[in-house]
N, C-alpha and C positions, 0 to 999 in steps of 0.2 A: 138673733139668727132665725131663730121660728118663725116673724112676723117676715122677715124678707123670704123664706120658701113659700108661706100663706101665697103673700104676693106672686111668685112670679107661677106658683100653681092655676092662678088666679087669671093669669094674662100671657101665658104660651098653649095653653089649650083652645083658647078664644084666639086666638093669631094664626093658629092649625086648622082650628076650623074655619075660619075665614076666608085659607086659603085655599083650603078646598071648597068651599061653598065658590068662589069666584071664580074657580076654575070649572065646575060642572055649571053654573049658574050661565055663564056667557056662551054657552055654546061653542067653545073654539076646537076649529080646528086640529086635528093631529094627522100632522105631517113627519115624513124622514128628514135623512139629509139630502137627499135628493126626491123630485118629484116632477110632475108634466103641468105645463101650463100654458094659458092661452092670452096672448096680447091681442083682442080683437079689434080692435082700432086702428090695428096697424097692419092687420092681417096676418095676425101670426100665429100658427096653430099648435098643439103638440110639443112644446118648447119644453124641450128637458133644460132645469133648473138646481141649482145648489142654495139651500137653506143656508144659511150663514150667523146664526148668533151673536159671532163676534162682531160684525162689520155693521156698521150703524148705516148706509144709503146701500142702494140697491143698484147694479150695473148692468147694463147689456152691451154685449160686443157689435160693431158695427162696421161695415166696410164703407166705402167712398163718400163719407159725409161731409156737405155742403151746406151754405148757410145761403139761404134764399128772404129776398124781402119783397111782397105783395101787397100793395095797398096798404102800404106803411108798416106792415106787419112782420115779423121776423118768424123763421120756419126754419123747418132743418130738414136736408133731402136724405137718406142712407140706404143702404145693402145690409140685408140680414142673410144669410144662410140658415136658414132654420132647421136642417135636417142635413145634422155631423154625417152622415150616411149617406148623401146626394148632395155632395158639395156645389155640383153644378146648378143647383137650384137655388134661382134667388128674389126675394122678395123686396120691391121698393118702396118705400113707405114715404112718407113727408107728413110732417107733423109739425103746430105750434113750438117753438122755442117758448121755454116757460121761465127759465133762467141759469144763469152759468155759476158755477159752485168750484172753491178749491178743495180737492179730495186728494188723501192721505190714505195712499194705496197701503197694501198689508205689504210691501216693500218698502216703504217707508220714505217713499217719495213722494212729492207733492205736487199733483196736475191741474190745470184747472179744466171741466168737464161740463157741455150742456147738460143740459136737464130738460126734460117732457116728463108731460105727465098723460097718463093713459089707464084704462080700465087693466087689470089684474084679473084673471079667472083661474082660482085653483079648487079643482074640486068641483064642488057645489056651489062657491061662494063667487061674487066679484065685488071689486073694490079698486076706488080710484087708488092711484100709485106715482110716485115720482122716480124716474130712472134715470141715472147718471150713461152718458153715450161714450165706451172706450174701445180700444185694443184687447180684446179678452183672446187673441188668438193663441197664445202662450197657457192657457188656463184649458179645462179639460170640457167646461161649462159654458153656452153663449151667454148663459145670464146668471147673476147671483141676485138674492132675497138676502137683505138686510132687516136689521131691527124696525126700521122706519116705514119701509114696505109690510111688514108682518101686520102694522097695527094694531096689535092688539086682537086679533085674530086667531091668532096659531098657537099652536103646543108640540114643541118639536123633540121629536125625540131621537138623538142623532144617531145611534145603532140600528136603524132601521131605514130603509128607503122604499120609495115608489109605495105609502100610504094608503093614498090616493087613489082613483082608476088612472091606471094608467093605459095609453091609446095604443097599442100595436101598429 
């Protein structure tokens, strides 16, 4: 019994610290559950967002999207309203189609959804990102942060929001 305390004396204080050395060592992020962010590719500023832990892709709501092809290329045309507060304001984007994924909503239905991929700016940080294009009108959020989005990046701590600077 001795020799198994010896041992795990031995390999839970080195797992402790390990974990905290990787979490101060990478420099990540600490974000709420909610925060403001910038899809600049697409022209999209100020974008209040929901950190999501549980949800493994990352979604943004999207009105009138079209699928366009240019010179052999496939695209996608859509409507964002970016500013819940000036509904009337809308911004049009078109972007590479990157590829189309079946997603298994937190209803527990299953859609299948494009995907783009585009720069992420939270904070101080940017980073490319893959976003799923749906109906989020029903949701309080135009965009959700998923596990897959985060990267490896972030440190969320969900009692808290707006982190971050956020933009008035």
């Amino acid at each position: 019994m001795s020799l198994l305390k010896t041992m795990l004396n031995r390999i839970i204080p080195k797992r402790a610290v390990q974990a905290e050395q990787s979490n101060t060592d990478n420099n990540k992020l600490l974000v709420g559950n909610l925060e403001v962010c910038d899809l600049p590719e697409l022209g999209i500023f100020n974008l209040e967002l929901r950190v999501d832990t549980g949800a493994t892709t990352s979604s943004l709501h999207v009105d009138n999207l079209v699928r366009i092809r240019k010179g052999g290329k496939r695209f996608l045309k859509f409507d964002i309203h970016p500013d819940v507060h000036q509904i009337e304001k809308v911004t049009t984007c078109r972007t590479p189609r990157h590829s189309v994924r079946r997603i298994k909503s937190s209803n527990g239905t299953s859609e299948r959804r494009y995907v783009i991929k585009t720069t992420l700016s939270l904070g101080s940080e940017s980073w490319p990102i893959e976003l799923t294009l749906t109906d989020r009108s029903d949701m309080n959020y135009l965009m959700l942060l998923g596990r897959e989005g985060m990267s490896d990046r972030l440190l969320v701590d969900p009692s808290q929001s707006f982190l971050l600077n956020k933009v008035n």
